[in-house]
Backbone as XML, in Angstrom:
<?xml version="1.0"?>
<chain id="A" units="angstrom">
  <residue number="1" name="UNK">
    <atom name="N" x="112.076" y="95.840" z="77.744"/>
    <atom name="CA" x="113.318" y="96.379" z="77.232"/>
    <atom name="C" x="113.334" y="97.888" z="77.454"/>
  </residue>
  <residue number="2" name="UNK">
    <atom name="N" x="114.772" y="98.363" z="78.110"/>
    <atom name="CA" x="114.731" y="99.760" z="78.208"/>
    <atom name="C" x="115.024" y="100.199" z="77.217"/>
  </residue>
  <residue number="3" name="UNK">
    <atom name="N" x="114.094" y="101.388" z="76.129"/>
    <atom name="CA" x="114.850" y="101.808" z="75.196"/>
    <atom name="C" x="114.127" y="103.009" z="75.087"/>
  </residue>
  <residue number="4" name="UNK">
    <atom name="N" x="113.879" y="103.713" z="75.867"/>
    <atom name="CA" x="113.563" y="105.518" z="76.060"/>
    <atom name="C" x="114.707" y="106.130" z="77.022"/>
  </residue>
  <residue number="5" name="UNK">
    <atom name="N" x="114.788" y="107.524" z="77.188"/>
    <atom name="CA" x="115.712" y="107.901" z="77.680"/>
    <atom name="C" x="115.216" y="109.719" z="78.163"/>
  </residue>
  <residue number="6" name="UNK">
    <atom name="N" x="114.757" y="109.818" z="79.598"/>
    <atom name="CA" x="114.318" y="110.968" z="80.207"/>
    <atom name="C" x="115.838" y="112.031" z="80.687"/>
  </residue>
  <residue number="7" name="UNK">
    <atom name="N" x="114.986" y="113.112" z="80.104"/>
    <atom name="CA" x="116.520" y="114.212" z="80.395"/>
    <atom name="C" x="115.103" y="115.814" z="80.778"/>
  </residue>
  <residue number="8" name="UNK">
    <atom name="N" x="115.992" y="115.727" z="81.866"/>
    <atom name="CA" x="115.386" y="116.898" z="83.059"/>
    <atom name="C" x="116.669" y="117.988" z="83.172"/>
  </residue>
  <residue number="9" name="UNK">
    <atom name="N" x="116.129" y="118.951" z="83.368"/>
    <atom name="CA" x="117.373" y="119.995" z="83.864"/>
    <atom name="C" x="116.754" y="120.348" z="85.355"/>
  </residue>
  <residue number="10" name="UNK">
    <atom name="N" x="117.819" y="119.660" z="86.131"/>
    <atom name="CA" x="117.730" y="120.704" z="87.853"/>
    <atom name="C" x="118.894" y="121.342" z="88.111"/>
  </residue>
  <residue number="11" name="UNK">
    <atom name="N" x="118.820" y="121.452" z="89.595"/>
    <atom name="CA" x="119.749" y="122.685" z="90.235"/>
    <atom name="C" x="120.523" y="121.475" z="90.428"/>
  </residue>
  <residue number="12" name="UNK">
    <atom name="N" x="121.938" y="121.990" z="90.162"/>
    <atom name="CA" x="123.088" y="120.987" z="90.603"/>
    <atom name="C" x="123.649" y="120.441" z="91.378"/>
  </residue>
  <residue number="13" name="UNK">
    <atom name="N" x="123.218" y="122.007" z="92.975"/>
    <atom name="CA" x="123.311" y="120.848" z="94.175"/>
    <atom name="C" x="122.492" y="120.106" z="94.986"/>
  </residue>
  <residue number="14" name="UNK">
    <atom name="N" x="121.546" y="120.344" z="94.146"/>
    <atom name="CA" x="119.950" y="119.221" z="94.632"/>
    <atom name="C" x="120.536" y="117.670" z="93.923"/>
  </residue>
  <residue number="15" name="UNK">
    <atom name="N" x="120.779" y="117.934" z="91.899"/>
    <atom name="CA" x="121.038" y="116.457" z="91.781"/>
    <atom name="C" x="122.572" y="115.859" z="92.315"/>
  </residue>
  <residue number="16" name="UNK">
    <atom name="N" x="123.385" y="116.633" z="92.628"/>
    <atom name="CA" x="124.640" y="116.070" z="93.319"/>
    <atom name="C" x="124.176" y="115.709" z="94.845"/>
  </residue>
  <residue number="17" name="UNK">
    <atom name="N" x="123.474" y="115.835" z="95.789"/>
    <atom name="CA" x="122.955" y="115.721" z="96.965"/>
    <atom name="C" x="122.265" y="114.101" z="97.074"/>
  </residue>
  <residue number="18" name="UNK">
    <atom name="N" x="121.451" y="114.161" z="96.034"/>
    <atom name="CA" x="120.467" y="113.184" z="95.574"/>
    <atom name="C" x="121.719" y="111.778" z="94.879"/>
  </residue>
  <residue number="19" name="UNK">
    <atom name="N" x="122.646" y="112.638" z="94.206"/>
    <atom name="CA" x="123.013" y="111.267" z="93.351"/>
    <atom name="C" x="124.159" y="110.917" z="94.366"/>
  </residue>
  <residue number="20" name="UNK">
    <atom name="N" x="124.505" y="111.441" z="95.881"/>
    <atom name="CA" x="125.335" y="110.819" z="96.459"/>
    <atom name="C" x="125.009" y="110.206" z="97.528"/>
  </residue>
  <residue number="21" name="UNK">
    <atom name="N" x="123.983" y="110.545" z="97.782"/>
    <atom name="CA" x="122.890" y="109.608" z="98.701"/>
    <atom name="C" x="122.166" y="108.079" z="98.042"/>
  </residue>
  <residue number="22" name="UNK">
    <atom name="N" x="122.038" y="108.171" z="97.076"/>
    <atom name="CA" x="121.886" y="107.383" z="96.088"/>
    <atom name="C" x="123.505" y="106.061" z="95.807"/>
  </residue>
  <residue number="23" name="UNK">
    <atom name="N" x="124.148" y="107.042" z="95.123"/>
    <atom name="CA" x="125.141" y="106.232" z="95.394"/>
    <atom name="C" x="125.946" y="105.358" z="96.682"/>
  </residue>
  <residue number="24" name="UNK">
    <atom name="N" x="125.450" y="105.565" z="97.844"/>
    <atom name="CA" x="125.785" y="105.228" z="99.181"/>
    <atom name="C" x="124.801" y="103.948" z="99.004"/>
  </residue>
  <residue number="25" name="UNK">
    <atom name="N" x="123.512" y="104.236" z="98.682"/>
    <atom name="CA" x="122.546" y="103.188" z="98.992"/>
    <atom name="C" x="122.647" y="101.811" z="97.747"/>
  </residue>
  <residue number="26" name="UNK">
    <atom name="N" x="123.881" y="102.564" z="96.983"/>
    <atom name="CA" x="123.938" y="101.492" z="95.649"/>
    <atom name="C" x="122.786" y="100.953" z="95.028"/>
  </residue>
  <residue number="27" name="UNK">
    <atom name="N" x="121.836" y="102.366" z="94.586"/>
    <atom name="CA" x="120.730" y="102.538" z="93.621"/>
    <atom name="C" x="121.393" y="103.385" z="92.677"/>
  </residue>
  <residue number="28" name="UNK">
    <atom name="N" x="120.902" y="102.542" z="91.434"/>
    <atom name="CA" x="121.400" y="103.775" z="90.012"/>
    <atom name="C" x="120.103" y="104.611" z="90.023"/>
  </residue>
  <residue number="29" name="UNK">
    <atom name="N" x="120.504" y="106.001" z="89.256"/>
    <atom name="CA" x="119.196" y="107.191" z="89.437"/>
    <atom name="C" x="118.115" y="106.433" z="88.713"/>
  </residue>
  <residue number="30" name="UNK">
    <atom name="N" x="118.991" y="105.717" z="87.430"/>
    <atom name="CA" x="117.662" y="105.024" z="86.486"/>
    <atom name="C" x="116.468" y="104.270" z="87.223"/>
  </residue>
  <residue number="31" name="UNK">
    <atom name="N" x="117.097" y="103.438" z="88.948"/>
    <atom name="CA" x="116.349" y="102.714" z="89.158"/>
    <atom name="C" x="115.248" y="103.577" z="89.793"/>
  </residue>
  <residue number="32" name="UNK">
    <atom name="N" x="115.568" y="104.682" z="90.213"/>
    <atom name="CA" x="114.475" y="105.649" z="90.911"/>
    <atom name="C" x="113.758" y="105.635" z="90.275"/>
  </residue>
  <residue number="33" name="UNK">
    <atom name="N" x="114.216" y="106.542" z="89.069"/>
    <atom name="CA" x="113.126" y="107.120" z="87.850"/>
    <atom name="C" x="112.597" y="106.321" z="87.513"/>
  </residue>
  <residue number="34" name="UNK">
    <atom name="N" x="112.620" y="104.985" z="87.339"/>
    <atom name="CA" x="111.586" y="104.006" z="86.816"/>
    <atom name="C" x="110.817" y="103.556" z="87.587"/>
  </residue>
  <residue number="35" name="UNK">
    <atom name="N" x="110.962" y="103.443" z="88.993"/>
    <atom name="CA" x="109.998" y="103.137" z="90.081"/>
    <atom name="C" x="109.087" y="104.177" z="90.852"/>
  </residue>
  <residue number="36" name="UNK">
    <atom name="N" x="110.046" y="105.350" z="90.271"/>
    <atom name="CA" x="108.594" y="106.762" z="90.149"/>
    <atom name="C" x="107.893" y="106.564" z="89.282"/>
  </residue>
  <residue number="37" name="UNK">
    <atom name="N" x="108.342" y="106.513" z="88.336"/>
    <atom name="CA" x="107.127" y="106.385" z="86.759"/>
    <atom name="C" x="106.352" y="105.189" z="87.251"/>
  </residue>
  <residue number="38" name="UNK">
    <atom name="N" x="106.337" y="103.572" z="87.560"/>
    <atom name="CA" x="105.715" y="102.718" z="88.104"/>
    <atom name="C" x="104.841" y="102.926" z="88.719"/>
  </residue>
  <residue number="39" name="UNK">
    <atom name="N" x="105.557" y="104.192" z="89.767"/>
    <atom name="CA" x="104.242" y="104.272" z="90.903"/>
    <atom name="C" x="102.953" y="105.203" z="90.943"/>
  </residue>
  <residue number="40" name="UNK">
    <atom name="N" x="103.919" y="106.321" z="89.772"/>
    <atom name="CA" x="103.046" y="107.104" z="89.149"/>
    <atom name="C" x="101.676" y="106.324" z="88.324"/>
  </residue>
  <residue number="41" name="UNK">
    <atom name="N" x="102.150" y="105.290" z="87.700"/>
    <atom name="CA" x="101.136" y="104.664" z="86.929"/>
    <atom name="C" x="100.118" y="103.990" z="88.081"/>
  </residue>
  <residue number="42" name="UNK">
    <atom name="N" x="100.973" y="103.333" z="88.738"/>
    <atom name="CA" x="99.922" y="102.391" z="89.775"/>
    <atom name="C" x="98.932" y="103.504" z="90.497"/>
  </residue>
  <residue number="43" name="UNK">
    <atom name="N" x="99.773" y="104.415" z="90.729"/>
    <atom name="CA" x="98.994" y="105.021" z="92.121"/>
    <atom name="C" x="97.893" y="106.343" z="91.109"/>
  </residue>
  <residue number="44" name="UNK">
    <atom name="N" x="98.077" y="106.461" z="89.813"/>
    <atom name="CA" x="97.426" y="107.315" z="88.412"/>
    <atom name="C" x="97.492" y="108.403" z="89.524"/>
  </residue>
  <residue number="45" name="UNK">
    <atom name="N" x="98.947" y="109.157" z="89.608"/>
    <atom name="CA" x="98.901" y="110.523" z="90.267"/>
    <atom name="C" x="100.152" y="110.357" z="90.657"/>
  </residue>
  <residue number="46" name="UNK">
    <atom name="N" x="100.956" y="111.716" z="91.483"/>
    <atom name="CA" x="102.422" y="111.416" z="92.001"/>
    <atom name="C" x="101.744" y="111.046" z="92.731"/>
  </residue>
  <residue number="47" name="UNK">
    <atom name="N" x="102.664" y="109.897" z="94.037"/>
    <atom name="CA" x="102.639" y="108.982" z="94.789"/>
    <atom name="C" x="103.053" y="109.796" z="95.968"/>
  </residue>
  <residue number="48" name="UNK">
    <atom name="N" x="103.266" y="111.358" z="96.385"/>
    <atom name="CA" x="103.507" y="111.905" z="97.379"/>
    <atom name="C" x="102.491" y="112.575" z="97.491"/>
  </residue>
  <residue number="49" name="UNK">
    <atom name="N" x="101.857" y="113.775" z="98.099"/>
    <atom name="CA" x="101.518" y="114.730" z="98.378"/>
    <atom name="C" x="102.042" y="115.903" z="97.834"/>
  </residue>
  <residue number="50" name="UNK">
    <atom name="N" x="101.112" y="117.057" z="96.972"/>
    <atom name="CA" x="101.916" y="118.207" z="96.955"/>
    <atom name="C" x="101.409" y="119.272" z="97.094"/>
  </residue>
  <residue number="51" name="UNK">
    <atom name="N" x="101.131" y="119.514" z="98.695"/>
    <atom name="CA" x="100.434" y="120.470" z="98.903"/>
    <atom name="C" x="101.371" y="121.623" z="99.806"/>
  </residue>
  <residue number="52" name="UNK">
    <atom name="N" x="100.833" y="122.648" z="100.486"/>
    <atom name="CA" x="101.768" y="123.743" z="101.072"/>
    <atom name="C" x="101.017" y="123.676" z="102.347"/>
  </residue>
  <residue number="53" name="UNK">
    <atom name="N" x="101.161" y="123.049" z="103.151"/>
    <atom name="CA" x="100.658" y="123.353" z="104.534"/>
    <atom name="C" x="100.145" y="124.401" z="105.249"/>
  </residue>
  <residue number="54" name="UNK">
    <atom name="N" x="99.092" y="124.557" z="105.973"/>
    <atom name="CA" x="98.479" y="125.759" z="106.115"/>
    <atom name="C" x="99.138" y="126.498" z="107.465"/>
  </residue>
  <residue number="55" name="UNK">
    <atom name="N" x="99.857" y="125.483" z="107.969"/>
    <atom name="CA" x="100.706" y="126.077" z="109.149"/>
    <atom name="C" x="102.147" y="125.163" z="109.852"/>
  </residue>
  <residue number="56" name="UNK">
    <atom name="N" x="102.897" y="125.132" z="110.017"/>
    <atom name="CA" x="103.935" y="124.665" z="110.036"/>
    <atom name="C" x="103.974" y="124.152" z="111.256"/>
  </residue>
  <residue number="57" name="UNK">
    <atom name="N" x="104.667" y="122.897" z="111.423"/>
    <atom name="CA" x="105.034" y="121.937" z="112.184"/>
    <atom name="C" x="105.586" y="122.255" z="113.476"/>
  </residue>
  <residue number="58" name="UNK">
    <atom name="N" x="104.831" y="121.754" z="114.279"/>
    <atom name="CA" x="105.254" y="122.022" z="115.414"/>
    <atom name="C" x="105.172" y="120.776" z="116.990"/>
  </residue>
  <residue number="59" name="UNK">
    <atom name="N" x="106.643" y="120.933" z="117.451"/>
    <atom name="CA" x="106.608" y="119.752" z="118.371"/>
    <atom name="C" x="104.955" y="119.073" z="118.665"/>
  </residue>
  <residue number="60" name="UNK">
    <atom name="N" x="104.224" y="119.591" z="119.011"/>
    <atom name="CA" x="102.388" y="119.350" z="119.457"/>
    <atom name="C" x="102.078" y="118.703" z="118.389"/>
  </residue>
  <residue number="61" name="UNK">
    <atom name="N" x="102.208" y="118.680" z="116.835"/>
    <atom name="CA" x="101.558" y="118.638" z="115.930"/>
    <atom name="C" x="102.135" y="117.862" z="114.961"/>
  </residue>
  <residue number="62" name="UNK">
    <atom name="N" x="103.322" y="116.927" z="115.521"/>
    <atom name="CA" x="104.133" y="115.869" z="114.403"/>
    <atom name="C" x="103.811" y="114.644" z="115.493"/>
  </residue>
  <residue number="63" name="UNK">
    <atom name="N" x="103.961" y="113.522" z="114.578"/>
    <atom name="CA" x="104.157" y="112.157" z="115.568"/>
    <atom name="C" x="105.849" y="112.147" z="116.017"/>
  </residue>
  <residue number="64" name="UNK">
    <atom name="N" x="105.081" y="111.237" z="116.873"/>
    <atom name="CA" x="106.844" y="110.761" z="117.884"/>
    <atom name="C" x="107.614" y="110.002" z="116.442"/>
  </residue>
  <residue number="65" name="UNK">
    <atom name="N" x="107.040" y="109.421" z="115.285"/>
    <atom name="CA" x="107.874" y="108.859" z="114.637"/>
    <atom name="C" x="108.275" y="109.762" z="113.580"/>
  </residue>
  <residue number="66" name="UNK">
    <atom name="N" x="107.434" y="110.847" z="113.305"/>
    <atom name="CA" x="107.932" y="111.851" z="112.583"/>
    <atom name="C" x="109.205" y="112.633" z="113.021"/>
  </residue>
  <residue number="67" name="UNK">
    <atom name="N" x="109.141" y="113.040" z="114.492"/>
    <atom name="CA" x="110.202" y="113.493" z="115.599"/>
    <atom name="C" x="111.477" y="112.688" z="115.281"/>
  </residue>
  <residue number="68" name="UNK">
    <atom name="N" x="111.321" y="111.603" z="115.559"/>
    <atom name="CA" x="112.297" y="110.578" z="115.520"/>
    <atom name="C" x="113.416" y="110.502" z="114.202"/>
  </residue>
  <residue number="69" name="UNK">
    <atom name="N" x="112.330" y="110.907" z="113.105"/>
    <atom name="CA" x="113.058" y="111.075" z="111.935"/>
    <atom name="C" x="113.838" y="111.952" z="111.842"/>
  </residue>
  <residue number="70" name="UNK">
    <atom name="N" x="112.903" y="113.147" z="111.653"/>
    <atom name="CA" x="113.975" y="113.839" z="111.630"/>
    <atom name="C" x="114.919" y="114.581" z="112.334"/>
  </residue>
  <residue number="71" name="UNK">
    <atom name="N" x="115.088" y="114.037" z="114.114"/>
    <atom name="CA" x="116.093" y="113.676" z="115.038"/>
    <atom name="C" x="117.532" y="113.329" z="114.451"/>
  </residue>
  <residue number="72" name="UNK">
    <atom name="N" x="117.110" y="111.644" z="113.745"/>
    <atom name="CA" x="118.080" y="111.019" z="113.035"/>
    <atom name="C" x="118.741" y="111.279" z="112.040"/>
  </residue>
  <residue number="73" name="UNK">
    <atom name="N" x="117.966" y="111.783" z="111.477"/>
    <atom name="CA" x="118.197" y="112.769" z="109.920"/>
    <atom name="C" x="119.076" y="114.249" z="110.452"/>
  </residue>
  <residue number="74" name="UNK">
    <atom name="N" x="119.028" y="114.794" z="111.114"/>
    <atom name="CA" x="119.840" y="115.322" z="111.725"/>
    <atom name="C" x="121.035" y="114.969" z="112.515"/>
  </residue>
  <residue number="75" name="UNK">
    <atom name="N" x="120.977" y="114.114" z="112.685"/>
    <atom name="CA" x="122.313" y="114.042" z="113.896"/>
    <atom name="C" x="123.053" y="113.341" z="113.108"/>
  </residue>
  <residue number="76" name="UNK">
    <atom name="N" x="122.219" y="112.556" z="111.820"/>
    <atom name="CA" x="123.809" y="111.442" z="110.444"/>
    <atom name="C" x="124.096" y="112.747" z="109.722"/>
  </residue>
  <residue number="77" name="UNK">
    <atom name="N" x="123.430" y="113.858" z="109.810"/>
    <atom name="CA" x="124.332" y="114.943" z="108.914"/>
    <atom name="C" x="125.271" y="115.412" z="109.990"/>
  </residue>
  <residue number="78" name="UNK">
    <atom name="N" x="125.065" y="115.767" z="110.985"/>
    <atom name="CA" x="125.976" y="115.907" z="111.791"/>
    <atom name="C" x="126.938" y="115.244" z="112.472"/>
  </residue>
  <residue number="79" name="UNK">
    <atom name="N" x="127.084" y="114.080" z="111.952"/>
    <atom name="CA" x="127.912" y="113.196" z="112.074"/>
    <atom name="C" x="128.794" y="113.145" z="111.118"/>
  </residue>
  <residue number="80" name="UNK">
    <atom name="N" x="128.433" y="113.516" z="110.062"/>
    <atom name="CA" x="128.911" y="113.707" z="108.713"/>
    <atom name="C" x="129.451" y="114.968" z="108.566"/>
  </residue>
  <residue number="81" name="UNK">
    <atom name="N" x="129.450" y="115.836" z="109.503"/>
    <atom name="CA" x="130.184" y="117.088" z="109.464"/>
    <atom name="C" x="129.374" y="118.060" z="108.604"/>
  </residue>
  <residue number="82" name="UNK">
    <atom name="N" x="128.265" y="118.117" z="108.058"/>
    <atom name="CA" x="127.760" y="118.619" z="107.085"/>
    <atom name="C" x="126.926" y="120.006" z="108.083"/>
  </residue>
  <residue number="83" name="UNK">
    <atom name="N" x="126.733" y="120.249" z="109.363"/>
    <atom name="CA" x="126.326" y="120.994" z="110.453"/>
    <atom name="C" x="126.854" y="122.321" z="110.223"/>
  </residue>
  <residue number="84" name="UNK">
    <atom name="N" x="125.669" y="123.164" z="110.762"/>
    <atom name="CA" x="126.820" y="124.716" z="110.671"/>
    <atom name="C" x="126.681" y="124.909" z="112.262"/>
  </residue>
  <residue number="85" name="UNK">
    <atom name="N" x="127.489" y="125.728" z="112.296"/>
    <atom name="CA" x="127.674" y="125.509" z="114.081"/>
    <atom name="C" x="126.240" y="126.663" z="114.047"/>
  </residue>
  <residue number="86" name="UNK">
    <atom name="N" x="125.928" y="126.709" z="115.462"/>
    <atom name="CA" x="124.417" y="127.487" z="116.247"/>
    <atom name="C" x="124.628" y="128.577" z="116.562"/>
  </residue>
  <residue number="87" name="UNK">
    <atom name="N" x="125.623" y="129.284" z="116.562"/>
    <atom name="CA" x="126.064" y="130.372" z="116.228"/>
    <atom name="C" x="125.573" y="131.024" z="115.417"/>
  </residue>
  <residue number="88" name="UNK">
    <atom name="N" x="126.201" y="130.603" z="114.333"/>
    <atom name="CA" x="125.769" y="131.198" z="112.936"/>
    <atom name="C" x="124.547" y="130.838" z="112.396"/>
  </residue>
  <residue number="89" name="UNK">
    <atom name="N" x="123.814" y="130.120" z="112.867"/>
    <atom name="CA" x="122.656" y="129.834" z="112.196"/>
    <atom name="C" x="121.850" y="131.023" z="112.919"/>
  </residue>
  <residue number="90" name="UNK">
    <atom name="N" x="121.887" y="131.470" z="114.504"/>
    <atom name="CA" x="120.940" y="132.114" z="114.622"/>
    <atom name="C" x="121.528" y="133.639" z="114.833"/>
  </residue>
  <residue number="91" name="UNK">
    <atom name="N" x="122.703" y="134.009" z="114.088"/>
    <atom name="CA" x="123.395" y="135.300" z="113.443"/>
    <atom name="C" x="122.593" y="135.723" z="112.191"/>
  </residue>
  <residue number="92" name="UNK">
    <atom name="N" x="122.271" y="134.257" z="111.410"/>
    <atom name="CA" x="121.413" y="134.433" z="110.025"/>
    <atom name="C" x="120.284" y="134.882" z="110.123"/>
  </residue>
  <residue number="93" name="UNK">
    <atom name="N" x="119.601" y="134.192" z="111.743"/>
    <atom name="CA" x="117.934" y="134.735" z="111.974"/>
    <atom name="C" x="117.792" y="135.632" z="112.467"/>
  </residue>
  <residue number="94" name="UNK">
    <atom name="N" x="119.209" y="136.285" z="112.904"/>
    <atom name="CA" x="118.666" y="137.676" z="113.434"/>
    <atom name="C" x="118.717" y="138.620" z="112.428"/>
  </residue>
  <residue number="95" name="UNK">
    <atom name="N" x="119.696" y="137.957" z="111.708"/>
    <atom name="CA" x="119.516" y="139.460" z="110.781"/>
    <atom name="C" x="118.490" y="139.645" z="109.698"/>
  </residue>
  <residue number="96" name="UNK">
    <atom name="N" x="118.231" y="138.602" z="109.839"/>
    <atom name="CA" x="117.130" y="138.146" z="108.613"/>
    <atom name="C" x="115.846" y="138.925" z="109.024"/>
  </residue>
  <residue number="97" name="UNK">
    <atom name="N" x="115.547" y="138.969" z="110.355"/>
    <atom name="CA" x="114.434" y="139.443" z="111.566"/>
    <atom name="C" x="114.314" y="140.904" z="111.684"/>
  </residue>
  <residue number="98" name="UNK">
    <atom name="N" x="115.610" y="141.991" z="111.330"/>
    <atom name="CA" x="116.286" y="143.130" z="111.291"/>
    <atom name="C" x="115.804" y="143.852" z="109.970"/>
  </residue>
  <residue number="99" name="UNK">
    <atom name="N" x="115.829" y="143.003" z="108.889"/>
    <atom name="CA" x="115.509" y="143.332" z="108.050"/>
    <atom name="C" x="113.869" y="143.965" z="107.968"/>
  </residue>
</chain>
């Protein structure tokens, strides 16, 4: 029987991001949170990794299925219009670089 009730405060467009991706896949958040806590128990630890990498990813140094991902993962946001044009993204790195 469910009868506890978890209340978190995040950033709003992380849980609006999350709860509309979610909602697409027609999972309620409850069912997440309870199959994190599950796995938390099974796995006695978070069930991801949480470490900071000692050097960042690079074509040489991901698998082809890692590639692949996030290929795909890119191109359904950009399908989705959610893209900033390449322009401006590398207007941001230059100035960022300037600094």
């Amino acid at each position: 029987m469910k009868d506890s009730t978890v209340s978190a405060r995040v950033e709003n467009d992380i849980k609006n991001e999350a709860e509309d991706i979610l909602k697409k896949l027609g999972v309620p958040v409850s069912v997440v949170i309870n199959s994190l806590y599950r796995q938390i128990i099974y796995r006695q630890g978070i069930p991801f990794p949480l470490t900071v990498p000692t050097e960042p990813n690079t074509m040489d140094t991901i698998s082809d299925a890692a590639l692949d991902d996030m290929l795909g993962h890119s191109y359904a946001q950009s399908a989705r219009g959610e893209g900033r044009p390449l322009g401006d993204v590398f207007d941001e790195l230059e100035k960022s670089l300037k600094k």
